[in-house]
C-alpha positions as CSV (number, residue, x, y, z in Angstrom):
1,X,5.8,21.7,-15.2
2,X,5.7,22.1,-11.3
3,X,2.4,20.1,-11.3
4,X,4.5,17.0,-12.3
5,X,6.9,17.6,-9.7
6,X,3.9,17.9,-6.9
7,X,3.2,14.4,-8.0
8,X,6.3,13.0,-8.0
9,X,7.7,14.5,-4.8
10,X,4.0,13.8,-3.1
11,X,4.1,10.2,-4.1
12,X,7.6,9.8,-2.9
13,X,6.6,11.2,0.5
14,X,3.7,8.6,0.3
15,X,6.0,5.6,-0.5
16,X,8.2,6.7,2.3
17,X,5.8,7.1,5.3
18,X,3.7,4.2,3.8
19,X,6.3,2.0,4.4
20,X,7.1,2.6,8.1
21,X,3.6,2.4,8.7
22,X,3.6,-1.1,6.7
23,X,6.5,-2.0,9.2
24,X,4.8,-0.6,12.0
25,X,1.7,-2.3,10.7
26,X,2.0,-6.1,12.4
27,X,1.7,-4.4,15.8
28,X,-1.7,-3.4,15.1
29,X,-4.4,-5.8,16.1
30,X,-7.2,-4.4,13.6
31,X,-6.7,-5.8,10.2
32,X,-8.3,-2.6,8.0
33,X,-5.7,-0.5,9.5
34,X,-3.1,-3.0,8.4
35,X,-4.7,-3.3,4.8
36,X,-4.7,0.3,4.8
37,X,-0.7,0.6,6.0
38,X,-0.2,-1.1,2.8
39,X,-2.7,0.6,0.5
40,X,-0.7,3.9,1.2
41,X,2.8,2.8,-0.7
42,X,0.9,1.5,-3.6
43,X,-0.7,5.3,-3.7
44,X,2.7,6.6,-3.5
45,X,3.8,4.4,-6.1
46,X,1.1,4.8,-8.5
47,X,1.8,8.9,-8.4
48,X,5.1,8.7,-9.1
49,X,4.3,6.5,-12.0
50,X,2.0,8.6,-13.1
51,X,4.7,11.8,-13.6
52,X,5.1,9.0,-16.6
53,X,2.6,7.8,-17.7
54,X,-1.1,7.1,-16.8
55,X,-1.4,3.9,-18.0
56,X,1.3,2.4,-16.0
57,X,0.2,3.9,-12.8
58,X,-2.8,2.6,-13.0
59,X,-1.9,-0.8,-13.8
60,X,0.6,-0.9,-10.8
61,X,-2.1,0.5,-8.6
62,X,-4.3,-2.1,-9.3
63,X,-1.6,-5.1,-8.9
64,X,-0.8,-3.6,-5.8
65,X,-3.9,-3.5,-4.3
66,X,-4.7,-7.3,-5.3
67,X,-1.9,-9.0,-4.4
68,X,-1.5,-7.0,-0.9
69,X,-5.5,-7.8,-0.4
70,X,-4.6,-11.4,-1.3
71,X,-1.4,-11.7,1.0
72,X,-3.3,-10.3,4.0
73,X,-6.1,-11.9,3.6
74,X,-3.9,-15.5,3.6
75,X,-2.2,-14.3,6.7
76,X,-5.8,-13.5,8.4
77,X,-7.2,-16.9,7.7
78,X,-3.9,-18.6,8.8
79,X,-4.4,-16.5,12.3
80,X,-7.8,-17.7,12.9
81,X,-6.9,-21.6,12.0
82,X,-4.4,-21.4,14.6
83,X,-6.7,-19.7,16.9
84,X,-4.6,-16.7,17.4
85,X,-6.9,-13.5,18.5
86,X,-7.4,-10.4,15.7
C-alpha cells in the first residue's frame, strides 16, 4: 500500500516543480530544455494517474507529450519566420 502512495506523492512533486520550470521555461533560449520543462508535468501527471489505473496514465502521457511537442514546435517555426534568434 505505501508503494501507491510513493507514486502518487512523487508525481505530485513532479507536477509541482514541472510547472515552475514550464513558467520559468520561456526565459530559456535552447528549445530541448524548454520541451523538456514541459515533458516533466506530463510525468507527474501520468504517475499520479497511474495510483488509478495504468491505462489512463498512459493515455494521458501520450496526449501530453503530442500536443506539447506540437504547441512548441508551432511556436519555434513562428520564431524563425519572424527572424527572432533561438
Amino acid at each position: 500500500m505505501l508503494e501507491v502512495y510513493i507514486w502518487f506523492y512523487a508525481g505530485c512533486a513532479l507536477v509541482i516543480l514541472g510547472c515552475i520550470g514550464t513558467v520559468i521555461g520561456p526565459g530559456v533560449k535552447d528549445p530541448i530544455v524548454r520541451t523538456l520543462n514541459t515533458e516533466v508535468p506530463a510525468v507527474g501527471m501520468s504517475m499520479i494517474l497511474l495510483t488509478y489505473n495504468d491505462t489512463i496514465a498512459l493515455l494521458t502521457y501520450i496526449a501530453a507529450t503530442v500536443l506539447i511537442t506540437m504547441v512548441l514546435l508551432r511556436a519555434v517555426v513562428r520564431l524563425e519566420e519572424m527572424g527572432a534568434e533561438l
